[in-house]
N, C-alpha and C positions, 0 to 999 in steps of 0.2 A: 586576741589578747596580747597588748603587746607589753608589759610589769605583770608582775606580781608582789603585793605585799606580804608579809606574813610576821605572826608573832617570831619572834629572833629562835632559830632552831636552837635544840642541844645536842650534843653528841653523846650514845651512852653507852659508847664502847671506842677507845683512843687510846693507840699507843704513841706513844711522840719521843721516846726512846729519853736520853741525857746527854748532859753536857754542850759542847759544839754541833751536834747532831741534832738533841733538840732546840737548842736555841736557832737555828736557820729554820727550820718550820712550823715551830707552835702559834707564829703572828700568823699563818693561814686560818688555823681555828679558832684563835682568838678572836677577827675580822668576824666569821661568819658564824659561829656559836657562843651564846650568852652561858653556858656550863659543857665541860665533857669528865664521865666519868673515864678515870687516867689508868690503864691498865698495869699492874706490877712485874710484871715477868720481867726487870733488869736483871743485870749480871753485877751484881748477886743481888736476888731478888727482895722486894719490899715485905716483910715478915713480921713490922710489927709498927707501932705508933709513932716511934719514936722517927724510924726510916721513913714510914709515910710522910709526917709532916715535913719532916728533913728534904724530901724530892720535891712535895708542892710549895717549901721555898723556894726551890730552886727555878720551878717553873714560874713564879710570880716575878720574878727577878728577871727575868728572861722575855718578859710580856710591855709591849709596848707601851709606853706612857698612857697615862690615861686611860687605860684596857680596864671593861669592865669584865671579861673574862674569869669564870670561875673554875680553876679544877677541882673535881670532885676523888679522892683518892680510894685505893683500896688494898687491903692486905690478901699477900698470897698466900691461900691455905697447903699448911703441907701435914706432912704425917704427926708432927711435932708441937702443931699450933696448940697453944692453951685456949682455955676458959679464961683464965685472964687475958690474954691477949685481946678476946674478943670483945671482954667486959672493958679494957682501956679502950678500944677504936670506938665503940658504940659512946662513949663519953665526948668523942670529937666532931664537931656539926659535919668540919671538912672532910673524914671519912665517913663513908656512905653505905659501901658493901664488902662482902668477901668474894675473890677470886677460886675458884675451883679450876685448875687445870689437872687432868690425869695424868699422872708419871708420864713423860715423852709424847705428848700428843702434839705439842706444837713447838715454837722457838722460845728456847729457855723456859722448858716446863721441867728440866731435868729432876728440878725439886718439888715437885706435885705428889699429888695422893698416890698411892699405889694399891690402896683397897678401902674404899670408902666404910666401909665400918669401923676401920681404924678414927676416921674426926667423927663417931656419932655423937660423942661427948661434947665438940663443939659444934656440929649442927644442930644438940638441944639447947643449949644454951644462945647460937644466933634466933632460934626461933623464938624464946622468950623473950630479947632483946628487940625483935622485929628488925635486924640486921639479914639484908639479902644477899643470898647466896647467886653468884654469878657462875654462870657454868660454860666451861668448854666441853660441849656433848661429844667428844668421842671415845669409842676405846679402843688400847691400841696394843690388843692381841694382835700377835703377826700372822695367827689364821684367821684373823677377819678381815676382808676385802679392806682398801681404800676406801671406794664407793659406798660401803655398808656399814661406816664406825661409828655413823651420827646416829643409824636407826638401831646398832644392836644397844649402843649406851643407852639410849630412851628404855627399850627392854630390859636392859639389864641392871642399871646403875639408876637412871631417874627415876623410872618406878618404884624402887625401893626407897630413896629419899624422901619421893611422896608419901609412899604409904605412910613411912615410918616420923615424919613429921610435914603432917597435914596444913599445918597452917605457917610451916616457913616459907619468905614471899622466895621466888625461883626465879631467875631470867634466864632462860635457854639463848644464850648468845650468839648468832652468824649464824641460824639455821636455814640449811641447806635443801628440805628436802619434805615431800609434801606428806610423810610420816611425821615432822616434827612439826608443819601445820595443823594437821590433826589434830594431834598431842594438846597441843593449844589449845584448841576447841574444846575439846574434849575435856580439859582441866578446869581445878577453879579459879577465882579473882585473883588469886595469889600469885601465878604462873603467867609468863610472857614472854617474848621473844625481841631480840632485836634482827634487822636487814639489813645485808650491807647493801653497797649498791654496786660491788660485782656481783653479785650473787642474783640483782633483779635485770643486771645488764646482759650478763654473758651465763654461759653454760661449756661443758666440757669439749661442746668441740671450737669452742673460740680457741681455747686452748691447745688442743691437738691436730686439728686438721690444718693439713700445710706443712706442717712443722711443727715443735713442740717452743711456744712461747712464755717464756719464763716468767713475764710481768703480769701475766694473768693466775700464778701459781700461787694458792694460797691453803691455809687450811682451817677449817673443812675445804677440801676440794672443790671444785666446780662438778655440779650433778648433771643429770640430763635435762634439755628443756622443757620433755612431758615425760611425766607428769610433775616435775618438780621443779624448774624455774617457771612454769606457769600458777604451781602451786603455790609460790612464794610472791608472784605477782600479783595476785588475788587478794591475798591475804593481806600485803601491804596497801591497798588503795581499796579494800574492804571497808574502811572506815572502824572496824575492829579495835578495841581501845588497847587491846593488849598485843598488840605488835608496833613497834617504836623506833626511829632512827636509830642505828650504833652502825658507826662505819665500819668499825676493824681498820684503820686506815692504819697501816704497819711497813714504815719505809725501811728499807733496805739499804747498801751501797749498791750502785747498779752491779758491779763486778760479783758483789757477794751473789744478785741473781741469777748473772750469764754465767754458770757456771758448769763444773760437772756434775755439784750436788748444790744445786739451787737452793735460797733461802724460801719459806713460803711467808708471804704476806704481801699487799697490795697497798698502792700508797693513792687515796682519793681526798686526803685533805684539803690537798688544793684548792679543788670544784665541787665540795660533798655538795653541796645544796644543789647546784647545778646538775649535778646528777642524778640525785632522785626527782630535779623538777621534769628533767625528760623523760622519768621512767613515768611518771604519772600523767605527762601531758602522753605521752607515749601510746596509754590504758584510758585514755579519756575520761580521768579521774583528778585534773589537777585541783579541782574545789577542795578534795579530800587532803592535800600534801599538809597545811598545815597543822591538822590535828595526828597526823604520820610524825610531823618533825618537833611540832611545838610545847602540843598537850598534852598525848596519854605518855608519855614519859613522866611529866614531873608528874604528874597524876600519880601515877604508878607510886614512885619512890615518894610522893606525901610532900613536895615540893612546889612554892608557888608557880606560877607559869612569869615568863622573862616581860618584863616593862618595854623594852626597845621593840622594834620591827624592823627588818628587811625587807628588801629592794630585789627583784631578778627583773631583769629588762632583757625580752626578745631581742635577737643578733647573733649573727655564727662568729665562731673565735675558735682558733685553733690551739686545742693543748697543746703547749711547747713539748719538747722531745727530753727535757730533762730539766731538773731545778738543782741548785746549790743544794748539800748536802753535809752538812760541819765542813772538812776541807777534801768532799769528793760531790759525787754525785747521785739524784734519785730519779729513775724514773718515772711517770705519774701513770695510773689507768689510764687507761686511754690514749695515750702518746701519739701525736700527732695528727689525732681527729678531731672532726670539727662538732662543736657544740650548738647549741641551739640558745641556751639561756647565758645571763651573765651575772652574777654578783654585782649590784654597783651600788649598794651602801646599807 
């Protein structure tokens, strides 16, 4: 096989940060994804309608001529968020979901939930709405392992969401770990996941053995690769209609990475397509990528599927060692290795 066509992917999980920062690389996703949902955790975070809209001008603004490019926005749930607030975003086509981070779980979650009974008031009323709750599954008790915050949250936090509102739709975000596949199976229509494509590429000792490399540090962590980056292999080229592209593609400055206390996030906007087409030619599944990158997403959120197609044409190509960066620099995944597929229209 030497192209692959496919319906134009989405991305339904992207951070692309603001300003100078993101304007040097949101034409990467605009190129290769026809919608990504736009994650909010800026400084000071997207809270409500009016910010939302305000940031996806900015992104349109910033988007190459002619770019059919949609972002799709979403508000950061904290302890504070109204009923109204929700009932304003659900009135706007361009906002799509709500963001769930837990207090301190990742970068600039500072203003996150700190006891999810506190929003049960707006997880009933997103449920009435048919507004999706986006979830960063962990928690981040300091006596629970690293390794262990994706599986005790499903225990302790998700389950209770579910029980307690059955019919709100859920995306379990970046999971990591062949407890949160389960999960999935295990759940109804309403429940899904996104992959990034560190998480179906590498496992913890990419990260560790040798030396501890920063570019690979992200969170959720990287898990073991059995039974859980095989776990999350499976399940992405499963043909499973509820596991769906979301990069988590989250660039950094490089310096903010090499550091003492490293930022966590992975930046694959670059080459997203390209990377999950090697995980799946990889599994001998690449028939399956496009309904992985194309379908069951808009599926999912009730969304038509994109008119355009893409292009990946066999050839190695070496990821460059870094990209402009507003006025520094990003490293990419993968930095300096060589690929298999290529984006070429």
């Amino acid at each position: 096989m030497k192209t692959i066509s496919l319906i134009k992917p989405d991305d339904w999980h992207l951070h692309l940060r603001s300003g100078p920062d993101m304007r040097s690389i949101v034409e990467m996703s605009a190129i290769q994804m026809g919608r990504a949902i736009i994650m909010p955790n800026l400084t000071p975070p997207i809270i409500n309608t009016s910010q939302a809209l305000a940031y996806r001008a900015e992104i349109m603004e910033a988007l190459p001529v002619k770019s059919n490019f949609s972002p799709l926005m979403t508000l950061y749930l904290t302890d504070t968020t109204t009923i109204k607030d929700i009932e304003s975003a659900a009135k706007e086509s361009n906002i799509v979901a709500i963001k769930f981070y837990p207090a301190g779980a990742t970068t600039n979650s500072q203003s996150g939930v700190t006891s999810i009974d506190k929003v049960f008031p707006v997880l009933e009323a997103m449920q009435k709405l048919d507004m999706p709750l986006l979830v960063h599954g962990e928690v981040t008790d300091e006596n629970v392992d690293i390794f262990d915050r994706e599986a005790v949250f499903i225990d302790k936090v998700l389950e209770k969401i579910v029980k307690n509102f059955p019919s709100l739709k859920i995306v379990l975000e970046h999971i990591t770990t062949k407890i949160a596949v389960d999960f999935i199976l295990g759940s109804s229509k309403h429940i899904a996941a996104t992959i990034t494509p560190q998480h179906l590429i590498a496992n913890r000792n990419h990260m560790l053995v040798g030396g501890i490399k920063p570019h690979y540090y992200c969170l959720p962590v990287l898990k073991r690769q059995n039974p859980d980056q095989k776990a999350l292999l499976k399940a992405a080229t499963s043909g499973n209609p509820r596991f769906f592209l979301g990069t988590d593609s989250a660039p950094h400055e490089r310096h903010e990475k090499e550091a003492a206390c490293g930022c966590a996030g992975v930046f694959s906007a670059y080459a997203a397509i390209e990377l999950y087409a090697t995980v799946f030619e990889s599994e001998g599944a690449i028939e399956k990528l496009e309904g992985f990158s194309s379908i069951f997403g808009p599926d999912f959120y009730g969304l038509p599927h994109n008119q355009e197609t893409v292009t990946l044409e066999r050839g190695p190509w070496k990821v460059p060692m870094q990209y402009e960066f507003g006025g520094s620099q990003v490293v990419p995944f993968l930095a300096g290795t060589e690929l298999s597929w290529k984006f070429v229209k």
